[in-house]
C-alpha positions in Angstrom: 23.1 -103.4 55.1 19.8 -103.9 53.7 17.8 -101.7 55.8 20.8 -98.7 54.8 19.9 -99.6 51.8 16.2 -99.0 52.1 16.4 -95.9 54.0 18.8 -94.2 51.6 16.4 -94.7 48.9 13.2 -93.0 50.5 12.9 -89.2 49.5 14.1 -86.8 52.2 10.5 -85.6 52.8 9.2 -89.0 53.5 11.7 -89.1 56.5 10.6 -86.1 58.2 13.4 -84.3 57.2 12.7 -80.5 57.4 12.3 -78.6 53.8 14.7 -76.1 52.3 14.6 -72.7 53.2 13.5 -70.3 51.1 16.1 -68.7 48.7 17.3 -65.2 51.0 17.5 -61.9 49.2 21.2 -60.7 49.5 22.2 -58.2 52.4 21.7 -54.8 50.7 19.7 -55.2 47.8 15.5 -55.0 47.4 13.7 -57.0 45.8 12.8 -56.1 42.2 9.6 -54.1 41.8 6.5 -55.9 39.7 6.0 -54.3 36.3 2.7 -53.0 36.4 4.6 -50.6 39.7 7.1 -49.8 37.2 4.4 -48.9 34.5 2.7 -46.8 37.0 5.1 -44.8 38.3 6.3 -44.3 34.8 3.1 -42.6 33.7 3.2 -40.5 36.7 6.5 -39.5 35.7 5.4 -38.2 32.4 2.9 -36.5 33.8 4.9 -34.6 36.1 7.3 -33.4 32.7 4.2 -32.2 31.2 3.0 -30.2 34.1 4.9 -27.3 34.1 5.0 -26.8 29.9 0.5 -27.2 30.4 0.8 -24.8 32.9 2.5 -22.2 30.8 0.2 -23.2 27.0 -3.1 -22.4 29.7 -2.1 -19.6 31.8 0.0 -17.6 29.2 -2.3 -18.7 26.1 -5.4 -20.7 26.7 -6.5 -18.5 29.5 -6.3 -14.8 27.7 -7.6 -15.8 24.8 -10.4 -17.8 26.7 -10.8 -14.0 27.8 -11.1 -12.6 24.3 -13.7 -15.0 23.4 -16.1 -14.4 26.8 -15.8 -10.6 26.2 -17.0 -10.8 22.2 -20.3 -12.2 24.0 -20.6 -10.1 27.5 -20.2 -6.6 25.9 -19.2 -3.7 29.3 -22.9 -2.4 28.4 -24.8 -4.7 28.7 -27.1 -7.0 26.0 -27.5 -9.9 24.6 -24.5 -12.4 23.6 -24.6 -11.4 20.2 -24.9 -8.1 20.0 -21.6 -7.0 19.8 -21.1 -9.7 16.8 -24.1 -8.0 15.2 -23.2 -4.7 15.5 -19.5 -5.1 14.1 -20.8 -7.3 11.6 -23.3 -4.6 10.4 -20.5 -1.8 10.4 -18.7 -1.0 7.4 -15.5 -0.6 8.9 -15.7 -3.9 9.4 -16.3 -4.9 6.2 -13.5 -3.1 4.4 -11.7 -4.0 6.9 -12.5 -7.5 6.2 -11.5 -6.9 2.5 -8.5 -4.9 2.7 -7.2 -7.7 5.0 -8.0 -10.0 2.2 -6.4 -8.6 -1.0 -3.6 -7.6 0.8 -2.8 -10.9 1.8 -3.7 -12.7 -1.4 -1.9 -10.2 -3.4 1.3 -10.2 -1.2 1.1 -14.2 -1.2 0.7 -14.2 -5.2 3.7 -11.7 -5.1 5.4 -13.7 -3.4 4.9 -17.0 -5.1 6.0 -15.2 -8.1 8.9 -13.3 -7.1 10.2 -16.2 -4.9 10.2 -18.7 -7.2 12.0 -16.6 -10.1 14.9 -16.2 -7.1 14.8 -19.6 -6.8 15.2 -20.6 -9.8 18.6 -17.9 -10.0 19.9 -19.2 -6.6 19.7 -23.1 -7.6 20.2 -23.1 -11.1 22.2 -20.3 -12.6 25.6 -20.5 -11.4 27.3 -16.7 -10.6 29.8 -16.1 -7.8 28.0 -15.5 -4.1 25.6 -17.7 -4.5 25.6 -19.6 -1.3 26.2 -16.8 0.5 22.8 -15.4 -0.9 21.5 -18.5 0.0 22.8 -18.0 4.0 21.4 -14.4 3.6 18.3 -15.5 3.2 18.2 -17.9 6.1 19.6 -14.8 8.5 16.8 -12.8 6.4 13.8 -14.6 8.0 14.5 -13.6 11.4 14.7 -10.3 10.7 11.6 -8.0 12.1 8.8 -6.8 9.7 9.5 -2.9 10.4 12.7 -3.0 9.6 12.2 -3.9 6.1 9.4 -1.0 6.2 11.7 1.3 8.2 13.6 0.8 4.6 11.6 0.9 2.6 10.8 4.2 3.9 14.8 5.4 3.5 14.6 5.1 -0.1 10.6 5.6 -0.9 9.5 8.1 1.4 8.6 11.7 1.2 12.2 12.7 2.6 14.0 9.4 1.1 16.7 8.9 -1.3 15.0 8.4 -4.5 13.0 12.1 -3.9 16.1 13.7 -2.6 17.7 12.4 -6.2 14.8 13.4 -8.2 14.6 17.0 -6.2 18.5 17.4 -7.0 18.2 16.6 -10.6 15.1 18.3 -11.6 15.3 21.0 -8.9 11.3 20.4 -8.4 9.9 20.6 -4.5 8.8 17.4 -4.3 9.5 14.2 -5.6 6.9 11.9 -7.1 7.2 8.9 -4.6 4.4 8.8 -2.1 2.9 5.5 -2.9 4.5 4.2 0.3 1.4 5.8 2.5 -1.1 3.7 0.0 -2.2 0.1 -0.2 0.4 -0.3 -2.9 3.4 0.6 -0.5 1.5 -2.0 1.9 1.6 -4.6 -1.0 5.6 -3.6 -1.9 6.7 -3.9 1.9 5.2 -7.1 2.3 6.1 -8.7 -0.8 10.0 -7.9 0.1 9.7 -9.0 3.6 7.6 -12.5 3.1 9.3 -13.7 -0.2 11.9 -15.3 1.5 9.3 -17.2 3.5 9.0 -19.1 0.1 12.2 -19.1 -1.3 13.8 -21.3 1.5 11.1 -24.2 0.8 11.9 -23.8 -2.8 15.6 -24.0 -2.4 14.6 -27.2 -0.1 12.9 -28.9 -3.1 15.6 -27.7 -5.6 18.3 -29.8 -3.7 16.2 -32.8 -4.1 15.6 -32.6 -7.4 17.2 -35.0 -10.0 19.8 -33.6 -12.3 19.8 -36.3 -14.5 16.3 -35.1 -15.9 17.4 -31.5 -16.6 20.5 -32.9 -17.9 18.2 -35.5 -20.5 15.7 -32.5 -21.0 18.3 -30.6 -22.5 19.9 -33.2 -24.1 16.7 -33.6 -26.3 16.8 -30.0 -27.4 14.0 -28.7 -24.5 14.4 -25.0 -24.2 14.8 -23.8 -20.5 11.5 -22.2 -20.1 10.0 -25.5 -21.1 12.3 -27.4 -18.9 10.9 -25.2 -15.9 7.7 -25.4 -17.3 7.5 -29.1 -17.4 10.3 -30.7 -14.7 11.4 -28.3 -12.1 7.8 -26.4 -11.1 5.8 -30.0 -10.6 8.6 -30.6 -8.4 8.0 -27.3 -6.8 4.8 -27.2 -6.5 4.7 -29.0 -3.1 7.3 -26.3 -1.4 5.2 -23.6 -3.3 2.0 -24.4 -1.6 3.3 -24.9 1.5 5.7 -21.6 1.3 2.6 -19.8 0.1 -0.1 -21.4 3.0 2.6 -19.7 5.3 2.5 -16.6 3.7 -0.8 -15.9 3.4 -1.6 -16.7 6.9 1.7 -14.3 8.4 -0.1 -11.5 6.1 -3.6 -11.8 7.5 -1.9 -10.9 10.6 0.4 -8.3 10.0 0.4 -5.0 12.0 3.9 -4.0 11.8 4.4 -3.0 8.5 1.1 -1.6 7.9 1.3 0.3 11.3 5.2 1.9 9.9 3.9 2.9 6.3 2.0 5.3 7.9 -1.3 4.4 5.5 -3.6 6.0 7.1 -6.7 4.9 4.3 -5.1 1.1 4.8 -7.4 -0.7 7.9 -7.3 -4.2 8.3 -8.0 -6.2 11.2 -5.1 -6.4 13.0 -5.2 -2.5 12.7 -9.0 -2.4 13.6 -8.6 -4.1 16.4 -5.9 -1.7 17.6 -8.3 1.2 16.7 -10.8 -0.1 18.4 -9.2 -1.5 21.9 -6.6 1.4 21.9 -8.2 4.4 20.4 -12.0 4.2 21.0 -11.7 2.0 24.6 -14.5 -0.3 22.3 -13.2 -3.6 23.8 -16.2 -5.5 23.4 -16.3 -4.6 19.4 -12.4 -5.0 19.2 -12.6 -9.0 20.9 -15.3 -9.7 18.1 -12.8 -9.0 15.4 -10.3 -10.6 17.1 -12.4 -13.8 17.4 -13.1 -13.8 13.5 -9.3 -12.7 13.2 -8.6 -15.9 15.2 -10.9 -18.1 13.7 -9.6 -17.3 9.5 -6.1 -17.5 10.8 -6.6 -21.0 12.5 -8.4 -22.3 9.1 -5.0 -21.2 6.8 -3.0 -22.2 9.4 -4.7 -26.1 9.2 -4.6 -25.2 5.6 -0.9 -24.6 5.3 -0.2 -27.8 7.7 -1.9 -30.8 5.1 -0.3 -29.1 2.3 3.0 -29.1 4.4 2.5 -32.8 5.7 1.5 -33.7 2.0 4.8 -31.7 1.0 6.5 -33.8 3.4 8.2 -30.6 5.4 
């Protein structure tokens, strides 16, 4: 009984007893993979998704314009790099070019800035029957095409439009006195109509945000409502007004459309030098230099317009 006794109380592996096997892995299933596997095969993964959408930013983007740039400095005829950037920078095409391209788009963007906000102001704080749905118009309004606010434009202000054919009919003259349409100022008028909306849908943004309460205590100490504007809604605004404006200005150094349906001949800015020159004069070299500068100006608004939108918080 004793020596039971003893033997039962010496561990199994001090008998020679063989140890346990290993814990087996059920019939069917794998064992799971280590982490860093997992990791791995989740960056190759990603990769994989961002193939295709790379593929398409270099091959229909990055490589063409690539081309644009490696033209402006290897000119058909031979030279040096910088020839073609010396010669179009000496010409004084180029140069009103240049400046046309400016004031239009500075003029259209202070148009805009001015003409948006008033609509605004109207749309979000003067109540009168429709207003929502001129609020929806204006959404449907932005994806219209620039020429067909020029093709308009040139219904009612051109040589053969309405407003001649009226003044023809009453005064029984020729000719009406509306040709301003083929000048800069036509230019101006057709972009100021099509990019105002571009700022009056920020604006309307900002409007819903802002506090009634302090128009409501502004008026309740006797503030008139040009001083209420003045001094409660446009610092509110001025956020959605920068960044409606950055926009702006950028989508007008660009144009084409609208200048190209005006039919202003004396009008050249760069999108339409660059036309004239790839199109018209087979001067590719010369037209790839003013696209690179076009490039370069609309790249700086464009960072331009995206702090002032990050800072607006849109």
């Amino acid at each position: 009984m004793g020596e039971v006794t003893r033997c039962a109380a010496v561990p199994a592996q001090d008998r020679g007893s063989a140890p346990d096997p290993a814990p087996q892995t059920p019939a069917g299933l794998e064992p799971a993979p280590a982490k860093s596997e997992v990791r791995a095969e989740g960056r190759t993964g990603r990769w994989l998704w961002a193939l295709p959408p790379v593929l398409v930013l270099v091959l229909g983007f990055l490589y063409p314009l690539g081309l644009v740039v490696q033209q402006s400095f290897t000119p058909e005829g031979g030279g040096g790099a910088f020839d073609a950037y010396r010669s179009v920078f000496a010409s004084s095409a180029f140069r009103e070019a240049l400046g046309t391209t400016v004031w239009l788009a500075v003029g259209a963007t202070v148009g805009c800035l001015v003409l948006g906000f008033v609509l605004a102001l109207i749309i979000a704080f003067v109540p009168f029957p429709g207003a929502r749905a001129v609020a929806k118009f204006i959404d449907v309004f932005l994806s219209f095409p620039s020429f067909l606010v020029t093709l308009a434009l040139l219904f009612i202000y051109g040589t053969v439009g309405m407003a001649n054919g009226v003044w023809t009919d009453v005064t029984g003259a020729a000719d009406g006195p509306f040709h301003f349409l083929s000048t800069p100022w036509g230019v101006l008028l057709a972009e100021i109509t099509y990019f105002t909306p571009f700022v009056v849908r920020p604006l309307l943004a900002a409007f819903s945000q802002l506090d009634t309460a302090q128009l409501e205590v502004a008026a309740g100490l006797g503030a008139r409502p040009a001083r209420i504007v003045r001094q409660v809604i446009l610092p509110e605004a001025l956020p959605a007004l920068a960044a409606g404006g950055s926009l702006v200005l950028v989508m007008c150094l660009n144009e084409f459309g609208i200048v190209l349906f005006t039919g202003a001949k004396d009008v050249t800015t760069l999108p339409m030098l660059i036309y004239g020159k790839a199109i018209l004069e087979s001067d590719y070299a010369a037209a790839c230099v003013v696209a690179v500068v076009n490039i370069v100006i609309s790249v700086g608004l464009f960072g331009l317009y995206r702090v002032v939108s990050k800072r607006a918080g849109a």
